[in-house]
Structure formats: structure tokens, C-alpha cells
N, CA, C and O atoms as CSV, one atom per row, in Angstrom:
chain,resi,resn,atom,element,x,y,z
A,1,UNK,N,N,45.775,-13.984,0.800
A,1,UNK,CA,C,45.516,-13.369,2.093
A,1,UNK,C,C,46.493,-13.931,3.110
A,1,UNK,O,O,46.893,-15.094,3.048
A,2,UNK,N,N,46.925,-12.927,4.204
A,2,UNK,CA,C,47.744,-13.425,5.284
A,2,UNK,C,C,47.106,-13.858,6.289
A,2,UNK,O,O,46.189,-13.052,6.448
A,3,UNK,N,N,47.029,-14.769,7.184
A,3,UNK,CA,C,46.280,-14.579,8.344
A,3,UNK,C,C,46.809,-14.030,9.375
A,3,UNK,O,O,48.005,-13.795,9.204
A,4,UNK,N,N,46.310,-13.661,10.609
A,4,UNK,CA,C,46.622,-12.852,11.470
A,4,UNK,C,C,47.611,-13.425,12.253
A,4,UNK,O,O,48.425,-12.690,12.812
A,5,UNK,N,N,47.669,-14.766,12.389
A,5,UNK,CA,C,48.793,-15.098,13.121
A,5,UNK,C,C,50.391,-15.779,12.318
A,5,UNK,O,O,51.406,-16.287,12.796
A,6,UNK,N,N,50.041,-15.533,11.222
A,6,UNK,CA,C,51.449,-15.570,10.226
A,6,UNK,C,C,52.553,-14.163,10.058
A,6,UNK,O,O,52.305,-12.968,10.218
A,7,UNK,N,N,53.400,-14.618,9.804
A,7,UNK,CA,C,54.395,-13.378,10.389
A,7,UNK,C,C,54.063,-12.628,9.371
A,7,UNK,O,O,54.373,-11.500,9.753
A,8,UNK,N,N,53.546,-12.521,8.116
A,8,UNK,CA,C,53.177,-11.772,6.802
A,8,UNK,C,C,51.898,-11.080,7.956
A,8,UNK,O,O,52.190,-10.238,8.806
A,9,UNK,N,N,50.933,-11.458,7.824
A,9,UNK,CA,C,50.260,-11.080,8.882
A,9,UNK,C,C,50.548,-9.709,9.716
A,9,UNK,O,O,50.255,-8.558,9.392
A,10,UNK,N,N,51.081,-10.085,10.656
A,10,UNK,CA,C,51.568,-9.776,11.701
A,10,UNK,C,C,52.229,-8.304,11.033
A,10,UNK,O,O,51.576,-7.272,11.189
A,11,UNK,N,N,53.168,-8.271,10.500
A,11,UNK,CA,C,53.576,-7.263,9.531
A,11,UNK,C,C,52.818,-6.791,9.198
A,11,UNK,O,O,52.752,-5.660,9.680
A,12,UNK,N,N,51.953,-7.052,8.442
A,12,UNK,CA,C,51.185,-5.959,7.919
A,12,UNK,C,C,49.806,-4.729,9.009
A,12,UNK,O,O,49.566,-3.522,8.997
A,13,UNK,N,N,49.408,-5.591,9.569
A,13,UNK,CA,C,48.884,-5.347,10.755
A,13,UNK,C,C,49.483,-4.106,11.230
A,13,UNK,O,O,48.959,-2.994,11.298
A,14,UNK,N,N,50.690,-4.477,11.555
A,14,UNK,CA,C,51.338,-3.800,12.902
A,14,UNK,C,C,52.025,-2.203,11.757
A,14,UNK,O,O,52.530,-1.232,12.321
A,15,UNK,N,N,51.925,-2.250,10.635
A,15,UNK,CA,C,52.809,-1.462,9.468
A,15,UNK,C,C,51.525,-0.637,9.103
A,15,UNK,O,O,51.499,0.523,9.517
A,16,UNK,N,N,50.693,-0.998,8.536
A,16,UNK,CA,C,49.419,-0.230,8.068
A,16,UNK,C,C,48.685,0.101,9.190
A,16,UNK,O,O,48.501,-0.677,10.126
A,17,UNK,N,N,48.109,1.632,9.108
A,17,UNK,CA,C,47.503,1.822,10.037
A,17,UNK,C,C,46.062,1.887,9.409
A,17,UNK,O,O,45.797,2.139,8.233
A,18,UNK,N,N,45.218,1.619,10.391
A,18,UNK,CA,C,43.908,1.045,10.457
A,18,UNK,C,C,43.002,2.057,11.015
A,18,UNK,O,O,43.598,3.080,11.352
A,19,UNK,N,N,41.675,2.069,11.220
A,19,UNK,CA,C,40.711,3.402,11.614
A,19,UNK,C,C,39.351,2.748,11.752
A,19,UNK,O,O,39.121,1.823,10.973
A,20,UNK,N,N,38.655,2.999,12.401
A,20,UNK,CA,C,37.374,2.266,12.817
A,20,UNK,C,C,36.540,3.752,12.724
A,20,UNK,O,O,36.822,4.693,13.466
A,21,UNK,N,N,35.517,3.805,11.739
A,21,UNK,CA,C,34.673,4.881,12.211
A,21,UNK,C,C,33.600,4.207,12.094
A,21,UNK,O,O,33.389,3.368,11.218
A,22,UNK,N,N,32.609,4.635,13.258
A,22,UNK,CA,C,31.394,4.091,13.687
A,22,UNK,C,C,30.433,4.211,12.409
A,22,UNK,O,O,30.631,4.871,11.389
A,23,UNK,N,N,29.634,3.617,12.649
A,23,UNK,CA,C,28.409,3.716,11.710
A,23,UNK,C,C,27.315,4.217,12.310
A,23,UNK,O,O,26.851,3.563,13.243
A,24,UNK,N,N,26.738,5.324,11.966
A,24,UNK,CA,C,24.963,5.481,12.842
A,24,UNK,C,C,24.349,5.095,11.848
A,24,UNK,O,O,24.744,4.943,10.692
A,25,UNK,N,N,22.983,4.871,12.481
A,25,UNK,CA,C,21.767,4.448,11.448
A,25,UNK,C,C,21.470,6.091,11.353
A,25,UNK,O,O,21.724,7.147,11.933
A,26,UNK,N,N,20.631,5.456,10.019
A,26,UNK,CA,C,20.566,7.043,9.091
A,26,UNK,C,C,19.169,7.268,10.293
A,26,UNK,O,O,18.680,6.632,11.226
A,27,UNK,N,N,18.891,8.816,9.456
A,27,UNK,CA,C,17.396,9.383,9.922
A,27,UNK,C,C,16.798,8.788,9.911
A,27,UNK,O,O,17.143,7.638,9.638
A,28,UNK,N,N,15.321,9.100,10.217
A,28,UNK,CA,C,14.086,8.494,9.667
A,28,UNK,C,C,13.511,9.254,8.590
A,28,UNK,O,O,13.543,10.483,8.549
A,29,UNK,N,N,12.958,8.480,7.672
A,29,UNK,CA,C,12.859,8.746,6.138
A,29,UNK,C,C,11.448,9.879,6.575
A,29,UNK,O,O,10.593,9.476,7.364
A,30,UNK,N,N,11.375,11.046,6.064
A,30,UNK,CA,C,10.375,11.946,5.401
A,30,UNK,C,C,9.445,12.077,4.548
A,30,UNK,O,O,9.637,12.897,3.650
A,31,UNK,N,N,8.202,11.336,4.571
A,31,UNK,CA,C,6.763,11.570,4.048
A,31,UNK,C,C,6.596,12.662,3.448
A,31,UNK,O,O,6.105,13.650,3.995
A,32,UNK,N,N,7.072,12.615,1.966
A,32,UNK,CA,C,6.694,13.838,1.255
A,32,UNK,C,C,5.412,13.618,0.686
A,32,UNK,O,O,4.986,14.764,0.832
A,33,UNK,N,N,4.261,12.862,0.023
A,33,UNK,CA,C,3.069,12.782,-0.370
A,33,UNK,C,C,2.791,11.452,-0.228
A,33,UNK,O,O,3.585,10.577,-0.572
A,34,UNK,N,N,1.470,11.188,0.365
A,34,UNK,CA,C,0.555,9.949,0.754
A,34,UNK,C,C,-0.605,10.114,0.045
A,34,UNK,O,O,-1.232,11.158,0.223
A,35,UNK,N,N,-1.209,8.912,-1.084
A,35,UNK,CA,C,-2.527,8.640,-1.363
A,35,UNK,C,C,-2.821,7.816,-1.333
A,35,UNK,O,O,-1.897,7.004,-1.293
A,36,UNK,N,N,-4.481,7.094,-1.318
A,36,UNK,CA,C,-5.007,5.757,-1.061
A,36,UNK,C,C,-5.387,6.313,-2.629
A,36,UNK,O,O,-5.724,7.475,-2.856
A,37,UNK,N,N,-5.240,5.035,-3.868
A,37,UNK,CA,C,-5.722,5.866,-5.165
A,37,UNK,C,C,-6.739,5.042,-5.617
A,37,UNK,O,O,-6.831,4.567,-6.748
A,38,UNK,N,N,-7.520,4.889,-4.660
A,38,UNK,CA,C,-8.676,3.317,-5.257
A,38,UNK,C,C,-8.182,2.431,-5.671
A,38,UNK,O,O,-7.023,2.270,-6.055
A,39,UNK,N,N,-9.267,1.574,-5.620
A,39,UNK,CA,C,-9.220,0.158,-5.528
A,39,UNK,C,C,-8.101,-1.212,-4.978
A,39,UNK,O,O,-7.555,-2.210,-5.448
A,40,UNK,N,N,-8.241,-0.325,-3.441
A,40,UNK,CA,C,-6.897,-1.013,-2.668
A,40,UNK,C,C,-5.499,-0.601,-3.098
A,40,UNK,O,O,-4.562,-1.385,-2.946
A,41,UNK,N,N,-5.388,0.181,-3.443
A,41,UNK,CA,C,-3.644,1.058,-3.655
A,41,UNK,C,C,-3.337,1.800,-2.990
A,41,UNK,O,O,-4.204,2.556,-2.553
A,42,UNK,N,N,-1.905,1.975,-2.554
A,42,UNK,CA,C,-1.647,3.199,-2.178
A,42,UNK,C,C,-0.268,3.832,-2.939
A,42,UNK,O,O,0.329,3.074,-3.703
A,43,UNK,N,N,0.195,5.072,-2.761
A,43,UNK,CA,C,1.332,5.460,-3.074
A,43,UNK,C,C,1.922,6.463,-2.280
A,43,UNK,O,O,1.353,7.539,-2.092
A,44,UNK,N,N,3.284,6.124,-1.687
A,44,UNK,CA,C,3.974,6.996,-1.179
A,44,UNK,C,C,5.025,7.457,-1.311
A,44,UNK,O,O,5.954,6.695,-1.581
A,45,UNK,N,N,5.290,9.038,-1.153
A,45,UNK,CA,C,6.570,9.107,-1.587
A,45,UNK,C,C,7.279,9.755,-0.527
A,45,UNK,O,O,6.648,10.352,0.346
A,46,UNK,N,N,8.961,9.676,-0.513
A,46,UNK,CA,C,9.647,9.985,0.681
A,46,UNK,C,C,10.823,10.555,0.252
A,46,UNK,O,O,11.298,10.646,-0.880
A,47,UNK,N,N,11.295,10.993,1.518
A,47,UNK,CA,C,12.795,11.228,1.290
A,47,UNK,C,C,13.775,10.302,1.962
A,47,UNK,O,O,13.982,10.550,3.150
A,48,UNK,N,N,14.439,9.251,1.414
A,48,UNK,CA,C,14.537,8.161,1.941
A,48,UNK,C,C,16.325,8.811,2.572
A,48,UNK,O,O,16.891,9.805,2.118
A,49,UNK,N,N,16.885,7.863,3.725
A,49,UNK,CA,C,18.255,8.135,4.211
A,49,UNK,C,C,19.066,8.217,2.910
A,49,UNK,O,O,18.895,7.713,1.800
A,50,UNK,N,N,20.445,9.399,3.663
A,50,UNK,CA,C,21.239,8.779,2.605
A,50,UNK,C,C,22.161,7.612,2.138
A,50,UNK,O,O,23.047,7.700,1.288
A,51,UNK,N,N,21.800,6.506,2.841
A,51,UNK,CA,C,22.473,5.657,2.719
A,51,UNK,C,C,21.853,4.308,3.366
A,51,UNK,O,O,21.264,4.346,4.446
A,52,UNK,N,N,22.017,3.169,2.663
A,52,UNK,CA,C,21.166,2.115,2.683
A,52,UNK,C,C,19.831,1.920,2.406
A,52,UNK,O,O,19.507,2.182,1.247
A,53,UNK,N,N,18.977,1.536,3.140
A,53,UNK,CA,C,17.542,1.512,2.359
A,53,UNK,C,C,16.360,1.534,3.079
A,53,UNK,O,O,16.355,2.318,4.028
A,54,UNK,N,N,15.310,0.856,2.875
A,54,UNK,CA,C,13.786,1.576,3.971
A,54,UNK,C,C,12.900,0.010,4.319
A,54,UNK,O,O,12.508,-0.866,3.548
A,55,UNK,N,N,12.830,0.112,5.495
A,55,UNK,CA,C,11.623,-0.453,5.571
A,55,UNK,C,C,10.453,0.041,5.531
A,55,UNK,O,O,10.203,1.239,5.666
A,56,UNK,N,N,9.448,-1.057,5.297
A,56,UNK,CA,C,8.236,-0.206,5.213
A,56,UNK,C,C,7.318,-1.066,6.303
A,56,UNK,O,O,7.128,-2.205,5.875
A,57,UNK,N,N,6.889,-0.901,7.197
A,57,UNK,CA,C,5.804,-1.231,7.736
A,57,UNK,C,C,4.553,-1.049,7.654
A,57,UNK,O,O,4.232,0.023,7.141
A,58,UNK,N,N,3.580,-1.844,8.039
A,58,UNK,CA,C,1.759,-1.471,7.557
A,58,UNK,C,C,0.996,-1.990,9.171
A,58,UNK,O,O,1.521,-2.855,9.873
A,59,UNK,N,N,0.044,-1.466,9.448
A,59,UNK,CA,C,-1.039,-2.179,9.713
A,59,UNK,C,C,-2.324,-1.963,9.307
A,59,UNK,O,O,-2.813,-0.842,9.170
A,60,UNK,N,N,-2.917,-3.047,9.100
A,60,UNK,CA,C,-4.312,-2.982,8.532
A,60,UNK,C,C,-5.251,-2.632,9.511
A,60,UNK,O,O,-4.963,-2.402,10.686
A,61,UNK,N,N,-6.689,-2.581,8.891
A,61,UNK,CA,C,-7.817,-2.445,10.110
A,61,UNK,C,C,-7.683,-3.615,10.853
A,61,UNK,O,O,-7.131,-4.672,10.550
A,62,UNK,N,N,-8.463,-3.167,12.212
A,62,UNK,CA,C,-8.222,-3.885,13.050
A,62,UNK,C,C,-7.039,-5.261,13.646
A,62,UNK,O,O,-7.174,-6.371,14.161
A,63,UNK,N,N,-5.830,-4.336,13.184
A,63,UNK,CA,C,-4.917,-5.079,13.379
A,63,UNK,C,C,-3.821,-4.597,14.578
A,63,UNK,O,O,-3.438,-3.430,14.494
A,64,UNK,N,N,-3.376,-5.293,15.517
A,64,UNK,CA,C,-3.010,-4.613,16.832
A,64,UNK,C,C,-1.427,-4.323,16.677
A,64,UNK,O,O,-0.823,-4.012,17.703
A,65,UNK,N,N,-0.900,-4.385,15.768
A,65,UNK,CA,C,0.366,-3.648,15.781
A,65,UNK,C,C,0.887,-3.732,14.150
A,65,UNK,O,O,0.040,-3.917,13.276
A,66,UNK,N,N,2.081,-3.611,13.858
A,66,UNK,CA,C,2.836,-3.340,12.783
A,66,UNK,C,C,3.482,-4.252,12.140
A,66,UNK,O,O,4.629,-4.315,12.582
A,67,UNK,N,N,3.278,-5.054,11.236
A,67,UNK,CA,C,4.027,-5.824,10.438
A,67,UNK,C,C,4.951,-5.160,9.604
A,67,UNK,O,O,4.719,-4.012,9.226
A,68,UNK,N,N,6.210,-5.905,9.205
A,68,UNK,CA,C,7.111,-5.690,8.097
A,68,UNK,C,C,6.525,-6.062,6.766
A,68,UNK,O,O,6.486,-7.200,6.298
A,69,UNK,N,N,5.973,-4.712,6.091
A,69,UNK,CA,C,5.953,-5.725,4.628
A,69,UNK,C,C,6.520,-5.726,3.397
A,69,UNK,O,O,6.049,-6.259,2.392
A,70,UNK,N,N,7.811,-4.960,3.510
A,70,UNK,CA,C,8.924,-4.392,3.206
A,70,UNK,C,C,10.127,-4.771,3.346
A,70,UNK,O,O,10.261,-4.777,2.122
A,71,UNK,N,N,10.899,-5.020,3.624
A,71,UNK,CA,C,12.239,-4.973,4.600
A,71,UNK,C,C,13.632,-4.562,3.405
A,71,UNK,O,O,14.775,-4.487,3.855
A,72,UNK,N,N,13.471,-4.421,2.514
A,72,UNK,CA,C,14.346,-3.482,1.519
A,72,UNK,C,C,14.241,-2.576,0.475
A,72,UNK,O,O,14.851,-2.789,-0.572
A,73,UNK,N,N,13.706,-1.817,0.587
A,73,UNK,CA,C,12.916,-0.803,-0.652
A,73,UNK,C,C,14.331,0.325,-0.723
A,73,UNK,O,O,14.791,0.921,0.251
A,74,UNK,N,N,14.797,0.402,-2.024
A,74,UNK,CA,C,15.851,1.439,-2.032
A,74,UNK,C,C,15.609,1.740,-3.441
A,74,UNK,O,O,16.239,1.323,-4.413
A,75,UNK,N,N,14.176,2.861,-3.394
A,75,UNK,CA,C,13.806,3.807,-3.996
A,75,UNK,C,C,13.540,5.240,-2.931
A,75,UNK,O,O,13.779,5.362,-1.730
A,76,UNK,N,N,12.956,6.214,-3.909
A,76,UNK,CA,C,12.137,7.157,-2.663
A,76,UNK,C,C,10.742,6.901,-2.539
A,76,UNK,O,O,10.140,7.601,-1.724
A,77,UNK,N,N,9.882,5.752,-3.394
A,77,UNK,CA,C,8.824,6.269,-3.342
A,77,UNK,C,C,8.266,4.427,-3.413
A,77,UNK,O,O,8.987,3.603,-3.975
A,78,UNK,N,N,6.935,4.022,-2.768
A,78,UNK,CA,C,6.197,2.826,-2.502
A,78,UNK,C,C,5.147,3.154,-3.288
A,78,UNK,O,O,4.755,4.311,-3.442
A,79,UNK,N,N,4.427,1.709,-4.054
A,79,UNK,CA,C,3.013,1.667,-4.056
A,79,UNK,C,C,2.718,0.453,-4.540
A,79,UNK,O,O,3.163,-0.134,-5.526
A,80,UNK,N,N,1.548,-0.011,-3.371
A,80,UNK,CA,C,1.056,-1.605,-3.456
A,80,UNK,C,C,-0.241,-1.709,-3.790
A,80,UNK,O,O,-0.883,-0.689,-3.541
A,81,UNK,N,N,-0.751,-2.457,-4.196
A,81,UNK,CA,C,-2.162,-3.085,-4.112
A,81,UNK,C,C,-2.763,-3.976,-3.478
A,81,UNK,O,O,-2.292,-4.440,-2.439
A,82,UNK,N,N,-3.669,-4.289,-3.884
A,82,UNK,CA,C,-3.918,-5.498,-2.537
A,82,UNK,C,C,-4.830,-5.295,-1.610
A,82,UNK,O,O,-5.645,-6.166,-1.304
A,83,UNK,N,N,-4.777,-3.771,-0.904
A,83,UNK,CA,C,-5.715,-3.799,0.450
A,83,UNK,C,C,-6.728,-3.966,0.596
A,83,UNK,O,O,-7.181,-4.083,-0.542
A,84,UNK,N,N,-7.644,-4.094,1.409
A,84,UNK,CA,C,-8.821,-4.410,2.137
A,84,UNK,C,C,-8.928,-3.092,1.910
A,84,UNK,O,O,-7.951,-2.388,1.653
A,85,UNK,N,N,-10.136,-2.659,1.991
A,85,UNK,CA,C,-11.012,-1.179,2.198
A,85,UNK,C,C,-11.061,-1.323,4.014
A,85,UNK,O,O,-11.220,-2.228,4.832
A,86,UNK,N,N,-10.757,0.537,4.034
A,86,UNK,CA,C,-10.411,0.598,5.835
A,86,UNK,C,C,-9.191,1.084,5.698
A,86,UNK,O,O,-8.435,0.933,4.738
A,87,UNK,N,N,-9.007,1.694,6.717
A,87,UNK,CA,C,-7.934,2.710,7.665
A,87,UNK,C,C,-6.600,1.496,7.487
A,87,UNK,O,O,-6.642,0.365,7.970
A,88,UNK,N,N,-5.425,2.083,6.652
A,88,UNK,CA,C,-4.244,1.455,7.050
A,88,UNK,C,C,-3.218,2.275,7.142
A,88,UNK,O,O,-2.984,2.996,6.172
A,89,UNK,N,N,-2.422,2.348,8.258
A,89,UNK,CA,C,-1.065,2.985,8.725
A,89,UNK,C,C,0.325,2.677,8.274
A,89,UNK,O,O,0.935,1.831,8.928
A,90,UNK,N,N,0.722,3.053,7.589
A,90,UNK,CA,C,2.241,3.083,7.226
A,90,UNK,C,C,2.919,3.785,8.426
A,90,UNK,O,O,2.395,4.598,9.187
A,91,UNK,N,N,4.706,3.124,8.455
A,91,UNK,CA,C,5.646,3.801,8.792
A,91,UNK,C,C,6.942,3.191,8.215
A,91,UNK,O,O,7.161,2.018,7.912
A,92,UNK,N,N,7.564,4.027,8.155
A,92,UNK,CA,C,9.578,3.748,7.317
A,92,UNK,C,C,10.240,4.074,8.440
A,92,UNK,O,O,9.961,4.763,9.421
A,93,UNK,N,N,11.556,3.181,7.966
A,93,UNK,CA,C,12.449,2.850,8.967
A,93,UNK,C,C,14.005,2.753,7.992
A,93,UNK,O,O,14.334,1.829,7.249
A,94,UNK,N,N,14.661,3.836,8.250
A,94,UNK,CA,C,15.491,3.574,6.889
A,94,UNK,C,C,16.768,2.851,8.163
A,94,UNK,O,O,16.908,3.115,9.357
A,95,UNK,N,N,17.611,1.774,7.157
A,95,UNK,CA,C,18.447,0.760,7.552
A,95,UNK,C,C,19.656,1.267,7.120
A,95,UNK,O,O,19.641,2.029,6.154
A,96,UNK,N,N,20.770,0.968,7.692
A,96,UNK,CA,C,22.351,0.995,6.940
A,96,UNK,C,C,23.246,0.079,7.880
A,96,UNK,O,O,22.781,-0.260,8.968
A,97,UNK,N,N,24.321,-0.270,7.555
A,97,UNK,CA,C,25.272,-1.081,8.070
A,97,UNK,C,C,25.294,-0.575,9.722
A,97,UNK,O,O,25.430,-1.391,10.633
A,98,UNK,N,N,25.130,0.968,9.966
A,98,UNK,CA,C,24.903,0.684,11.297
A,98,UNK,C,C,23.382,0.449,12.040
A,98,UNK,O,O,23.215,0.822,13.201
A,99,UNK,N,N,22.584,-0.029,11.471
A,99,UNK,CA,C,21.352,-0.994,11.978
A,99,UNK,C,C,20.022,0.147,11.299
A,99,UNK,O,O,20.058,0.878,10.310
A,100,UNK,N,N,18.926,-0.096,12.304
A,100,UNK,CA,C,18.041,0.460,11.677
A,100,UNK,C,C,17.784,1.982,12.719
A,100,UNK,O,O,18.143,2.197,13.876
A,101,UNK,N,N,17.171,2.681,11.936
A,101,UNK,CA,C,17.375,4.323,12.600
A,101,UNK,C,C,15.650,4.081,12.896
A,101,UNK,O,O,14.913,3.113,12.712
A,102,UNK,N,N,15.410,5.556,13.479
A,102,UNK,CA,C,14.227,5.741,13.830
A,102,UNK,C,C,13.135,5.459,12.566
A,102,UNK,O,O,13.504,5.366,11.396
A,103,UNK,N,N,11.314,5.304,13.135
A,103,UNK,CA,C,10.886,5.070,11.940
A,103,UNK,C,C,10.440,6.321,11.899
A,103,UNK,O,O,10.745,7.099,12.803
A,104,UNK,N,N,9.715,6.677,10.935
A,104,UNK,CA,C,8.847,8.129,10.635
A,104,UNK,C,C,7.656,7.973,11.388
A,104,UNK,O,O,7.254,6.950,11.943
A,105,UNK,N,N,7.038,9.309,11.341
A,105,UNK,CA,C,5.904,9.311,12.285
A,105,UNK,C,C,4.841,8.424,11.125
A,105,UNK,O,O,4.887,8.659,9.917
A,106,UNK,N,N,3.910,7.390,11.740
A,106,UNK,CA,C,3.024,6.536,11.167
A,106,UNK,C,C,1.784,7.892,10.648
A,106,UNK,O,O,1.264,8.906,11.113
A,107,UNK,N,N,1.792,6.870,9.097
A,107,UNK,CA,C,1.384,7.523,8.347
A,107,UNK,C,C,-0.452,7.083,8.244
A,107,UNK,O,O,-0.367,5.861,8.367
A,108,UNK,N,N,-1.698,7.332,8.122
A,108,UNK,CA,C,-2.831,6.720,8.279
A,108,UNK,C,C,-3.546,7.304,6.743
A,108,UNK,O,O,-3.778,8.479,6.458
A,109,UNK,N,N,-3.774,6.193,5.973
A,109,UNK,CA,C,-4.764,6.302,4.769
A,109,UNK,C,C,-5.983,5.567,4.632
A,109,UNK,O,O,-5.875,4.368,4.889
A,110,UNK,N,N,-7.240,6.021,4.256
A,110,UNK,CA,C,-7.974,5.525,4.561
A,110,UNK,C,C,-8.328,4.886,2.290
A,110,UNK,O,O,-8.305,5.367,1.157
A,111,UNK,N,N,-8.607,3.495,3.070
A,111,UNK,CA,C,-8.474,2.696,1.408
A,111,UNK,C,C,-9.767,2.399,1.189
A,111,UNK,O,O,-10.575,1.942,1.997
A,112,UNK,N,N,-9.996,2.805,-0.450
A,112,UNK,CA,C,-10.931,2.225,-0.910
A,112,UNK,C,C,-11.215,1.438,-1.646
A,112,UNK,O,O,-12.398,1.137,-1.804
């Protein structure tokens, strides 16, 4: 490698031309089917961005906002176990090098 202030450097720099294209964060990922499938599960499936990957957020009952319980899922489709019985809300947030995009509209399943 040259560094930037070596005349190899410097040359090459100033010889190759260069291009910056921005990055947007992708969409927000699309809720194609939601189930709670007993005994504390759920499964969801999406249409995830095209590029990079999803968060997934939750909140449980009586819980006053949204945790991350996710932060790299690069499939189209979630399913956990675990929950408490009671109302829990999903939402996705798909990520790419240019940051994170909108999330999807929060999703509400009620677990049994």
C-alpha cells in the first residue's frame, strides 16, 4: 500500500479517478405472515431489504417501550420461543452500510 502522503501515493490519487455514491438505508422490511404458535412461539415472515440485514425488536406485556432482541437476522423469516403468555409487539428495522432505515409498522401477537 502507498500512503497518501508518499509520492506513489500522491500519483495514484491524483491519476485514478474516484466516485463516492451515497448509501441510503434500505426500506422497511414487509410483514408477510405473523403467528403466536403456542407454547410461547412465534413466527414471522417478511420481506426483508435488499441489502444488509434486520433488526428485530419486541416488547412484552406490560413493558413501556421496545427492546432490541435481534440486531442481525439476514434471513426473511424469525421464530423464537421463550415468551410469557400476553400481548407482544414486534417491529423490523432493516440495516445496511448506510445505517438503519425505517422500522415496519409494529406488529401485535397475542402468546400462548
Amino acid at each position: 500500500k502507498f500512503g497518501p502522503e508518499t509520492q506513489h501515493g500522491v500519483m495514484i490519487r491524483q491519476s485514478v479517478p474516484t466516485t463516492t455514491r451515497a448509501v441510503h438505508p434500505p426500506a422497511a422490511p414487509v410483514v408477510i405472515e405473523a403467528q403466536a404458535l403456542g407454547g410461547g412461539k412465534v413466527h414471522i415472515d417478511f420481506q426483508p431489504p435488499a441489502s444488509g440485514w434486520i433488526q428485530v425488536w419486541h416488547q412484552g406485556p406490560g413493558e413501556a417501550a421496545f427492546t432490541l432482541a435481534v440486531d442481525k437476522l439476514a434471513t426473511n423469516f424469525w421464530e423464537q420461543g421463550g415468551f410469557a403468555p400476553g400481548a407482544h409487539s414486534f417491529k423490523f428495522i432493516g440495516v445496511n452500510s448506510g445505517g438503519p432505515g425505517d422500522a415496519s409498522a409494529p406488529l401485535t401477537l397475542q402468546v400462548t
